[in-house]
C-alpha positions in Angstrom: -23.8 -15.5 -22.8 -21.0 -18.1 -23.4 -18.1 -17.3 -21.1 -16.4 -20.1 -22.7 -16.0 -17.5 -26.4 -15.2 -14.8 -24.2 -12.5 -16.2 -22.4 -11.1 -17.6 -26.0 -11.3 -14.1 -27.6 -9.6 -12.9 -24.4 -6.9 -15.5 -24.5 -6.2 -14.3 -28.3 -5.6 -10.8 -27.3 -3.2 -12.0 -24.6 -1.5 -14.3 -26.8 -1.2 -11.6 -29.7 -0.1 -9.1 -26.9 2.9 -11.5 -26.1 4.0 -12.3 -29.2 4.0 -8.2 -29.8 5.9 -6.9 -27.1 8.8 -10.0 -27.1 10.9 -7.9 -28.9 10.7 -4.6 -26.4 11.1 -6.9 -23.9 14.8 -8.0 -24.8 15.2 -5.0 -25.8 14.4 -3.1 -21.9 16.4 -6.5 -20.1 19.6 -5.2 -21.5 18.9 -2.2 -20.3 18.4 -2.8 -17.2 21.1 -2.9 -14.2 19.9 -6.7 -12.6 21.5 -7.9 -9.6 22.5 -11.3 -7.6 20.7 -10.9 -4.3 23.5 -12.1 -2.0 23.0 -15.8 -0.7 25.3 -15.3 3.1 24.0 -14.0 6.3 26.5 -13.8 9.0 24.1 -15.1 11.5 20.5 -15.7 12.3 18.2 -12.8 12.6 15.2 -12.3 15.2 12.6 -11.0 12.7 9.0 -9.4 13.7 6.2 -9.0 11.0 3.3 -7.0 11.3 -0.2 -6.5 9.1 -3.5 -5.4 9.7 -6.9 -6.0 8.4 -10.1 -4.8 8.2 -14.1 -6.2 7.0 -13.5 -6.0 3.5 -17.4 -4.8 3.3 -19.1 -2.7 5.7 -22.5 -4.5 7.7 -24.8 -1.8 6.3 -27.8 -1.7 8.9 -31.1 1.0 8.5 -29.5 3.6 11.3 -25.7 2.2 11.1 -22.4 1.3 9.0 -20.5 -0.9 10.8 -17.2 -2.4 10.4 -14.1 -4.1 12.5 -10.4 -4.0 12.3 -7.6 -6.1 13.9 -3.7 -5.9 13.8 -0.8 -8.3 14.9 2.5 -8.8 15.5 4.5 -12.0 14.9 8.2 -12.4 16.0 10.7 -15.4 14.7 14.1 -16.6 15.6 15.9 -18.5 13.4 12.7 -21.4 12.4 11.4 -20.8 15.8 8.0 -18.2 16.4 8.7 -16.9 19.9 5.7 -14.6 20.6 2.7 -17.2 20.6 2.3 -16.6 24.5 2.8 -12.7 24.0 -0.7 -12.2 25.5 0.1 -8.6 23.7 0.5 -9.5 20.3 -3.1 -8.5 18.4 -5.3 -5.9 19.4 -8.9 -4.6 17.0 -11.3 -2.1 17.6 -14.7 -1.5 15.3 -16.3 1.1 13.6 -20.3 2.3 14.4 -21.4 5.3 12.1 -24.4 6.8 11.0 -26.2 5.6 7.9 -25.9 8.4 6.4 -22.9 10.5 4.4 -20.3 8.7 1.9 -19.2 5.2 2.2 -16.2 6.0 0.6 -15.2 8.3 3.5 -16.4 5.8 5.8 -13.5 3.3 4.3 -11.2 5.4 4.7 -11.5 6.0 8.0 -11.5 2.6 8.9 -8.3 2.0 6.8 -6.8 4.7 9.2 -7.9 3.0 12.2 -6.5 0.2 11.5 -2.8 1.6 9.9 -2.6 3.6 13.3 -3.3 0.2 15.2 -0.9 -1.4 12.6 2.0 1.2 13.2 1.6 0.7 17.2 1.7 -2.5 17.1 4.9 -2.1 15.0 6.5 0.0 17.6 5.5 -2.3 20.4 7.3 -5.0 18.8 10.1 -3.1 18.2 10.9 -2.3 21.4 9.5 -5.1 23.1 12.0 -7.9 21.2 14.4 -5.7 19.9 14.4 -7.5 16.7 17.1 -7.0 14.1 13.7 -6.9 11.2 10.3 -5.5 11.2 8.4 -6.7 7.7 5.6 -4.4 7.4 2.9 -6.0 5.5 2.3 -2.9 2.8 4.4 0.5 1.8 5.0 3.0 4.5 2.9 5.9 3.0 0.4 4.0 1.5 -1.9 5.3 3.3 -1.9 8.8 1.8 -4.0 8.3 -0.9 -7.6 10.4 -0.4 -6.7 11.5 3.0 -7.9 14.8 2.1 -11.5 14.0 1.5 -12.0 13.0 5.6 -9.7 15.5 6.8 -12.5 18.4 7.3 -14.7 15.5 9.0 -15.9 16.1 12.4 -15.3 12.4 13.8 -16.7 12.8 17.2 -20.0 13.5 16.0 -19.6 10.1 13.5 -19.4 8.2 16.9 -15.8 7.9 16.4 -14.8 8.7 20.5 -10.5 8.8 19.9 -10.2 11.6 17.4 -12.0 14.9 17.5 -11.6 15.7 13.2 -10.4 13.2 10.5 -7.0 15.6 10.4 -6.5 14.2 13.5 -6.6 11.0 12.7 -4.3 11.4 9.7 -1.8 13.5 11.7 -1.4 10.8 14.0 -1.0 8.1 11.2 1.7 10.2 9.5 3.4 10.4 13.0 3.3 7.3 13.9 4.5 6.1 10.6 7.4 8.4 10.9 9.0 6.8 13.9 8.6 3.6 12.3 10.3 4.6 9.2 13.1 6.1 11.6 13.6 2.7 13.9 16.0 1.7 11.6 14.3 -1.5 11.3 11.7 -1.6 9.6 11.0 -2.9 5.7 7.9 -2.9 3.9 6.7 -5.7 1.8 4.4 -4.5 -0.9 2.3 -6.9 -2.9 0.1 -5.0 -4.6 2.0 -2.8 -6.5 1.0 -1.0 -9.9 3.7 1.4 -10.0 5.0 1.5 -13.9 8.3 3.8 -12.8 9.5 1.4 -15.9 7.5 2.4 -18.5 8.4 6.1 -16.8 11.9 5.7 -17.8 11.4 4.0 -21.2 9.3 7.2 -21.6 12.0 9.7 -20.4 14.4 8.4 -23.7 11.7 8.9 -26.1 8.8 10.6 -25.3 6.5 8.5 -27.1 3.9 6.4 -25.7 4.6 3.5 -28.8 7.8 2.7 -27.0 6.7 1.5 -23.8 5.1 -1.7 -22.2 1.9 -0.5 -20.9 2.8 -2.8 -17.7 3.5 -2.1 -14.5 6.8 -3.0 -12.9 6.2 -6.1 -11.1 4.8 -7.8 -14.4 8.2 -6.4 -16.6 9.8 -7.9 -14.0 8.2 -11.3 -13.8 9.3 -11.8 -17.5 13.0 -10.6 -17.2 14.1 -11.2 -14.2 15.4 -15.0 -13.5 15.1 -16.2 -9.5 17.6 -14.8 -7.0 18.1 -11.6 -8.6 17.4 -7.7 -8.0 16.5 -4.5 -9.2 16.6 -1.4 -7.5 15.1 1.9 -8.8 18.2 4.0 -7.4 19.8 2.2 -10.9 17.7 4.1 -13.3 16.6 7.5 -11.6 18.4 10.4 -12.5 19.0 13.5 -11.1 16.9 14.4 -7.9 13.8 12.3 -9.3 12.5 8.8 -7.9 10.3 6.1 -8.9 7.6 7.9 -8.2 7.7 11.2 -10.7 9.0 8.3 -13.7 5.4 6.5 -12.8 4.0 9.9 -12.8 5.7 10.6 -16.2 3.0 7.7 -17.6 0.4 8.7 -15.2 0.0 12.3 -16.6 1.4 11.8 -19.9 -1.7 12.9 -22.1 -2.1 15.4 -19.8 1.3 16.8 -20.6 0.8 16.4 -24.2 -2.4 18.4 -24.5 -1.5 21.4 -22.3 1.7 21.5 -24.1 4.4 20.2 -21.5 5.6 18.0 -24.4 6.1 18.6 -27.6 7.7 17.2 -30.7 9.2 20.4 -31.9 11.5 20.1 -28.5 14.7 18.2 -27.7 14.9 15.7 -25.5 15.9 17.4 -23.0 13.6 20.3 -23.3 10.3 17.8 -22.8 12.7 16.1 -19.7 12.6 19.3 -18.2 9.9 20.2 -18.6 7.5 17.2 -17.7 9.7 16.5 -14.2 8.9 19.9 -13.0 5.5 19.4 -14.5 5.0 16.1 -12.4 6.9 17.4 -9.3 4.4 20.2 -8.9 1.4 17.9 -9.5 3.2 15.6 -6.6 3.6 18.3 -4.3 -0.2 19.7 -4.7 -1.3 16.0 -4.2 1.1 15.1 -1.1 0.2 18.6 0.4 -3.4 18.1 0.1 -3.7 15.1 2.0 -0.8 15.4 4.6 -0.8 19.1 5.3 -4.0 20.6 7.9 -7.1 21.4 6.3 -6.5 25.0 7.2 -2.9 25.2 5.5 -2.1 27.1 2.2 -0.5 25.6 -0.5 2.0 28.1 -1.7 4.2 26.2 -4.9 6.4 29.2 -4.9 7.6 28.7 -1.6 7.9 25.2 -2.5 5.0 23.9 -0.1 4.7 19.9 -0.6 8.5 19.1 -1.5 9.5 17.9 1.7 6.5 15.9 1.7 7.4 14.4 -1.9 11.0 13.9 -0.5 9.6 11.9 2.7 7.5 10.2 0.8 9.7 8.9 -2.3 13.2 9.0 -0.4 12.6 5.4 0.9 14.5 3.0 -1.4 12.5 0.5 -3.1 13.8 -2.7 -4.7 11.9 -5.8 -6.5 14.2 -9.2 -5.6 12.7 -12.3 -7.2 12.2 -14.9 -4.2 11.0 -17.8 -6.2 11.5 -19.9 -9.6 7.5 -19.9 -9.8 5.9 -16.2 -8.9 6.3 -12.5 -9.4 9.1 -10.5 -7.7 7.9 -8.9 -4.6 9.3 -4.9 -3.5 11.0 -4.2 -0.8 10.8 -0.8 0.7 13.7 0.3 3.3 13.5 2.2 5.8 16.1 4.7 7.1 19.1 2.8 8.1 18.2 -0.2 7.3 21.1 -2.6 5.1 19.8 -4.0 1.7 22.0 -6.6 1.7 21.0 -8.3 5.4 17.0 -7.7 3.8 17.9 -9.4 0.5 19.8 -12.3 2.1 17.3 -13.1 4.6 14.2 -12.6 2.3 15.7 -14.7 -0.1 17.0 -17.6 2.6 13.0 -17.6 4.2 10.9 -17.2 1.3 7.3 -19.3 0.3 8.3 -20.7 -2.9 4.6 -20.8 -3.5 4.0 -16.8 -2.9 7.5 -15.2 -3.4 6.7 -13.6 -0.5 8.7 -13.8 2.9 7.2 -16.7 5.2 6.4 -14.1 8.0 4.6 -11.9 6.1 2.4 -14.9 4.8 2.2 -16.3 8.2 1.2 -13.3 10.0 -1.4 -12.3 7.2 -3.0 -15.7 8.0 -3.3 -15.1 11.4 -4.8 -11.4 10.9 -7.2 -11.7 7.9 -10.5 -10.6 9.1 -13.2 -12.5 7.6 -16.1 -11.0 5.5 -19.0 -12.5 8.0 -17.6 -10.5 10.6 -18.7 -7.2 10.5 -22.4 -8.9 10.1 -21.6 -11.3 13.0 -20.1 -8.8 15.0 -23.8 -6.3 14.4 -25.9 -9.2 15.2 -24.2 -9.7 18.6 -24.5 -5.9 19.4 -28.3 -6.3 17.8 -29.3 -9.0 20.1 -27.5 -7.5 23.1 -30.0 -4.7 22.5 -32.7 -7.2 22.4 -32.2 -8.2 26.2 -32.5 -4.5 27.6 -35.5 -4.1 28.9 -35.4 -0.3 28.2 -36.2 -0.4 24.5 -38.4 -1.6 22.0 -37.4 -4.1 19.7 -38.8 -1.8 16.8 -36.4 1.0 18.7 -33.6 -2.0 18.2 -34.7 -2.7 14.6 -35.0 0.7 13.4 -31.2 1.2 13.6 -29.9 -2.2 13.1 -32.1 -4.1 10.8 -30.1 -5.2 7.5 -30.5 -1.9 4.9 -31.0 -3.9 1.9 -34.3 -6.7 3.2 -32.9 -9.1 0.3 -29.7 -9.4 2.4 -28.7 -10.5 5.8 -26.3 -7.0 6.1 
């Protein structure tokens, strides 16, 4: 196998790719509203950041699936960090399940863990510095996403000893999150972002796949958009829809197309109607399902799910480009918080390296949880085992030897 002729035919593609879609690219930049992120603050700003982390893989062991999960605070005044003797300022907890049951599910649970340790720790800065800024490391309701396959889950007989059912555990994420997104000082910064709202939009004028990108947002943006300038989606939604049902347009477009949403015999308007109500239910099913208790009844003719949707896609979100040399990073606000004052100090305190705001990098540094952990973090509880004299080391070995025997676990 020569990687070196792969790469070469894949470098072609890329290059013939470029050379295609030059010409819709011009085309979309003068379409779009792009802004000057203003350059004066009015003073210096105390600014917390936040993130969390968890074992990227899980230390799978014969009787157990084990994993750990951290979160941290950071707090800076002007080019000064003045909580490196807050004593309070990281917390992590771990995950011990059976060996048995989805590993998916498993993930996700540990995701949760560590969002809800994430959001306290949020809320503990918050009110313990009274900052001006709370970066959040991620999109407020990011979490959402497959909530509803562990809400049924009976977590105390996992081993899991602070929530009774996985619908627990969600409903206290989505609370949490909640009175973060109410502070009125919070912002998240998302880095990995696939949403193609643009592509959506270019969709919405022609309802025809040939016209778009095929990119997401963040990579549109990376060719249009010149350093220390915005875009915000608020620009090109219309009507009572958001970023999210113009991604969604893309998302379910063939879907729309063979049921018969959209079709060339209608006007424009006709298939715009028509595939926004289409998306909006499919949002408010999907929203519903995961947020709403496992015992609750979707009803779409009482319109069930649309406050969720609104929660969900009301925050604004805006792309700023930080740096000559990388992508634009988005911006989500939360309620009350002033765009401006978040665009002038992102752009005053960014890594030119990242694009990203130096708290957010620095904090992330501090919090990433290694991949050896989990394993070192099983071996510790394995050899703790070892020194009671109460069990066998073949009672020890039967739950915590590595699963796979090629592999240290």
């Amino acid at each position: 196998m020569d990687f070196y002729e792969y790469a070469k035919k894949a470098a072609t593609r890329a290059f013939n790719e470029i050379k295609c879609e030059r010409e819709k690219i011009s085309r979309i930049a003068s379409l779009l509203k792009i802004k000057d992120i203003p350059e004066v603050m009015s003073r210096d700003l105390r600014i917390g950041a936040v993130d969390g982390s968890s074992s990227p893989t899980f230390s799978d062991r014969l009787g157990y699936r084990i994993g750990v999960y951290t979160a941290c605070y950071m707090v800076f005044e002007g080019g000064e960090i003045i909580s490196d003797k807050d004593d309070e300022n990281m917390v992590g907890g771990y995950i011990m399940v059976n060996q048995i049951g989805e590993i998916q599910q498993t993930r996700k649970i540990l995701t949760l863990l560590m969002t809800v340790k994430e959001r306290e720790m949020a809320l503990r800065c918050i009110e313990k510095y009274d900052v001006d800024l709370l970066l959040v490391d991620g999109s407020f309701y990011g979490f959402r996403t497959r909530c509803s396959e562990i809400k049924r889950l009976d977590l105390t007989s996992l081993g899991i000893e602070e929530y009774r059912s996985g619908w627990e555990l969600v409903e206290h994420t989505l609370d949490l999150t909640r009175k973060l997104v109410k502070s009125g000082k919070a912002v998240g910064v998302i880095k990995r972002l696939r949403t193609c709202a643009i592509d959506g939009w270019i969709l919405s004028k022609t309802w025809s796949k040939e016209s778009t990108l095929n990119r997401n947002d963040r990579s549109v943006l990376r060719s249009i958009m010149p350093f220390g300038k915005y875009f915000d989606y608020r620009d090109i939604v219309e009507d009572e829809w958001t970023y999210l049902h113009y991604n969604s347009l893309v998302t379910w477009y063939n879907e729309m197309v063979r049921r018969g949403v959209i079709r060339k015999e209608n006007t424009l308007e006709e298939n715009k109607r028509n595939a926004f109500n289409y998306v909006n239910k499919k949002l408010k099913i999907q929203t519903a399902t995961d947020l709403s208790p496992p015992t609750y009844h979707i009803d779409l003719k009482n319109e069930d799910g649309g406050d969720l949707v609104k929660e969900i896609t009301g925050r604004p979100r805006i792309h700023a480009r930080l740096s000559w040399y990388a992508a634009p990073i988005c911006l989500e606000l939360g309620e009350g918080v002033d765009s401006e004052t978040v665009l002038a100090y992102t752009l005053k305190n960014a890594n030119i390296v990242t694009g990203i705001p130096f708290p957010i990098d620095l904090v992330d540094e501090q919090i990433s949880v290694d991949k050896e952990l989990a394993r070192e973090f099983a071996e510790e509880i394995e050899a703790r085992l070892l020194l009671e004299s109460e069990v066998s080391s073949e009672e020890v070995e039967a739950r915590l030897e590595p699963l796979n025997p090629q592999k240290e676990g």
